[in-house]
C-alpha positions as CSV (number, residue, x, y, z in Angstrom):
1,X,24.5,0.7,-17.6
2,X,21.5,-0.8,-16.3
3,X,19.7,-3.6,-17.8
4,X,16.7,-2.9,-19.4
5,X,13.9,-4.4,-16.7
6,X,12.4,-7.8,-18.4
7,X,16.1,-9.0,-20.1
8,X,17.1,-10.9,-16.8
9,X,15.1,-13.7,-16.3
10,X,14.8,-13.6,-12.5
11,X,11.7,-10.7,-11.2
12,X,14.1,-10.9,-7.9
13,X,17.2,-9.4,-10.3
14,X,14.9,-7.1,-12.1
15,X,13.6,-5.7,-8.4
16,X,17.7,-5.4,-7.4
17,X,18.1,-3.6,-10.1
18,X,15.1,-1.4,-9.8
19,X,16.8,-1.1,-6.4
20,X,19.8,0.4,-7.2
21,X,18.5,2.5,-9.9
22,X,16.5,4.6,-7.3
23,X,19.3,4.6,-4.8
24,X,21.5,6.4,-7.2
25,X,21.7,10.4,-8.1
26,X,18.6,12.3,-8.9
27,X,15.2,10.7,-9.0
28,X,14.2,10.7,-13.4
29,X,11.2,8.9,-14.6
30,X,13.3,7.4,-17.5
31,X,15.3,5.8,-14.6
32,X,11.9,3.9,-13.4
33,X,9.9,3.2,-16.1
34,X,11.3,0.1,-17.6
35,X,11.0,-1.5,-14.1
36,X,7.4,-0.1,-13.8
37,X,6.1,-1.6,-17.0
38,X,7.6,-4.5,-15.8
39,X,5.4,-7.5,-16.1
40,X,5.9,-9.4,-12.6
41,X,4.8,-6.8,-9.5
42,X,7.4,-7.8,-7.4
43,X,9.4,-5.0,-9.8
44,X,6.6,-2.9,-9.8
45,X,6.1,-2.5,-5.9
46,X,9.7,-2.5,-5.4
47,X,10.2,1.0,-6.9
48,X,6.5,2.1,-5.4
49,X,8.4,0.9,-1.8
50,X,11.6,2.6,-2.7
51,X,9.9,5.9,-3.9
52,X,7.6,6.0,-0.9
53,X,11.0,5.8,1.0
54,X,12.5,9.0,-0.5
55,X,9.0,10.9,-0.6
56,X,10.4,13.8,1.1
57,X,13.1,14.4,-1.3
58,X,10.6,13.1,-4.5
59,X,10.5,15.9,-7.0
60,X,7.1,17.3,-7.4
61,X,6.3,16.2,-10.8
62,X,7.8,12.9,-10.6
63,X,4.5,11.2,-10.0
64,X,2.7,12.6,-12.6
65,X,5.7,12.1,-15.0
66,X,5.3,8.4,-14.0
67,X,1.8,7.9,-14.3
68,X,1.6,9.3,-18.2
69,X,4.7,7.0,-18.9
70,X,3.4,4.0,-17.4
71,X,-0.1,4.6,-17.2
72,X,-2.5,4.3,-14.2
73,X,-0.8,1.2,-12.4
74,X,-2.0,-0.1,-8.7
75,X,1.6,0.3,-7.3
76,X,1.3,3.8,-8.0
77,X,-2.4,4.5,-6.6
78,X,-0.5,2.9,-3.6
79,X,2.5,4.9,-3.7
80,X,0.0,7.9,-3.5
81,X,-2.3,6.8,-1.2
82,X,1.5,5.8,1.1
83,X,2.1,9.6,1.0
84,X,-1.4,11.2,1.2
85,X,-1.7,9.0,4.4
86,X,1.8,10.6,6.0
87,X,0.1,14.5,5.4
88,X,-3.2,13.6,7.0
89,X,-5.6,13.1,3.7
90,X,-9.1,13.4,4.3
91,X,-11.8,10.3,5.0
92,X,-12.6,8.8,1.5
93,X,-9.9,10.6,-0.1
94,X,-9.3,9.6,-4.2
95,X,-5.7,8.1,-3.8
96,X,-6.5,5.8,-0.6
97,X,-10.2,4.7,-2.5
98,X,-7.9,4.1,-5.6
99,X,-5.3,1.6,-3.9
100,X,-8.3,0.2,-2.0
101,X,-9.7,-0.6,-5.0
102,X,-6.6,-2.5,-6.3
103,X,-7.1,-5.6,-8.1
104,X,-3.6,-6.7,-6.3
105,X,-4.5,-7.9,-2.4
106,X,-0.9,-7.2,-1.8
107,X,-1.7,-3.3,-2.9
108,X,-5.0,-3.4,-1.0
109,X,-3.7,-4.8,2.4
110,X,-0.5,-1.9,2.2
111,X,-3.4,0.6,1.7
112,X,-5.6,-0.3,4.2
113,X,-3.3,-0.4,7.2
114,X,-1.9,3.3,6.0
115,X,-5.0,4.7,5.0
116,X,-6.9,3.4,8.2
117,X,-3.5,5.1,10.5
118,X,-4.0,8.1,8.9
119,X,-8.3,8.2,9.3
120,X,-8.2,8.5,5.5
121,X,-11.5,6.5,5.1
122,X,-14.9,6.0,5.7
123,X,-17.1,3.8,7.3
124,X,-18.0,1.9,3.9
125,X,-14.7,1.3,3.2
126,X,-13.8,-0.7,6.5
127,X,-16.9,-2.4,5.9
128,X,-16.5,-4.0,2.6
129,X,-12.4,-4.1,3.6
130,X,-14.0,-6.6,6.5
131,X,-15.2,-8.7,3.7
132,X,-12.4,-8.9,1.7
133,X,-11.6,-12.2,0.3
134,X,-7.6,-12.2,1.3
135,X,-7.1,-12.5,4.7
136,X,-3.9,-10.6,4.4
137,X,-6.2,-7.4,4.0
138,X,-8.6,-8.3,7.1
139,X,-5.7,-8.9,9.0
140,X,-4.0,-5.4,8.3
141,X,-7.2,-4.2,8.8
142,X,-8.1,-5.3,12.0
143,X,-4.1,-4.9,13.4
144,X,-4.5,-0.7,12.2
145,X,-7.7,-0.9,13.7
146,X,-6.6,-2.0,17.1
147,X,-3.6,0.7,16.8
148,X,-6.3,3.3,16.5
149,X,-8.4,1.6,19.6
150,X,-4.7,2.0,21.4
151,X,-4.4,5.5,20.6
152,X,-8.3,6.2,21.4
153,X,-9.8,7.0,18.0
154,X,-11.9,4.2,15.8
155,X,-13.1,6.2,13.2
156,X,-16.8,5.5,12.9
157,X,-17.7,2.0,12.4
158,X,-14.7,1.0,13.6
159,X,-15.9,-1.2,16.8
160,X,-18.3,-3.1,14.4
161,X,-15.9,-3.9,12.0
162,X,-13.4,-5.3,14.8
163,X,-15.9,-7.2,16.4
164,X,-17.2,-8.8,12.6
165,X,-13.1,-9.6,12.0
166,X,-12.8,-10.8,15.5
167,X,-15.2,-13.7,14.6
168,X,-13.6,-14.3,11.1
169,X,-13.2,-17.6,10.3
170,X,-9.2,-17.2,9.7
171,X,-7.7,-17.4,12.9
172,X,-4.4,-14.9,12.0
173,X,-7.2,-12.5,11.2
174,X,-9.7,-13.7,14.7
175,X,-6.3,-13.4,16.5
176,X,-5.5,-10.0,15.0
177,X,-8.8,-8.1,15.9
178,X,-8.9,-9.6,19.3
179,X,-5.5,-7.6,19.8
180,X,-3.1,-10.8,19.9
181,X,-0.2,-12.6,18.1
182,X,0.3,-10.1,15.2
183,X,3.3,-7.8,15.1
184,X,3.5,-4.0,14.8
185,X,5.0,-4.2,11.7
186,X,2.0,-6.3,9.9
């Protein structure tokens, strides 16, 4: 038996354990919950990361189940916006405008590097994601918009908003839109 998530006193052995509930037989909500009402997010966006992992075998009233139980939590507007990205959502759609929304920057800069891939927003979005105050977010920004130059389609506003993060005054995020020094995986 599990121990109920908030009795250990480490968030790293609350998000192992979070871990190896969700690898283990059939996806419940009672199985998540405790770790999604957990306090620190590093519990919270370990079961959004290990749910997103096993979408395509994610029972289709899971989410739903979650959100009543837990209530409307960022790592979840993620986790949405994660999957709604992967089947082509539309520009401006609810779940990526949720996540991008997210008072968490780590939630925001996951969000706007998937929803951006998948041409899931609009112009005003990249522009006030351009002006966000974490540069983790203008970075992950400016890297999925350079993967969309590569593949030939900026969505519309795109070039401006590379060219305003290529003179931003953090240089991971100058580097980034100029197309240099950043990884795939950022």
């Amino acid at each position: 038996m599990l121990v109920p998530a908030g009795k250990r006193e480490s968030p790293l052995d609350r998000a192992e354990e979070a871990r190896r509930a969700a690898a283990r037989g059939p996806l419940e909500v009672d199985r998540f919950v405790p770790y999604l009402r957990d306090a620190d997010p590093l519990v919270r966006g370990t079961v959004a990361g290990l749910l997103f992992l096993r979408r395509d075998s994610l029972p289709g009233d899971l989410l739903p189940a979650l959100e009543r139980a837990c209530g409307a939590l960022e790592e979840l507007a993620l986790l949405r916006a994660e999957m709604a990205a992967r089947h082509g959502e539309t520009p401006g759609a609810p779940d990526c405008r949720a996540a991008l929304a997210a008072d968490d920057e780590a939630v925001r800069s996951r969000a706007v590097r998937g929803c951006v891939l998948a041409g899931a927003v609009v112009t005003g979005d990249l522009h006030r994601m351009a002006r966000d105050p974490a540069w983790q977010v203008r970075t992950r920004l400016a890297v999925a918009l350079r993967q969309r130059k590569e593949r030939g389609g900026l969505p519309p506003g795109g070039r401006e908003v590379l060219e305003t993060l290529a003179a931003d005054p953090h240089p991971t995020v100058a580097t980034a839109a100029a197309g240099g020094g950043t990884g795939r995986g950022t």
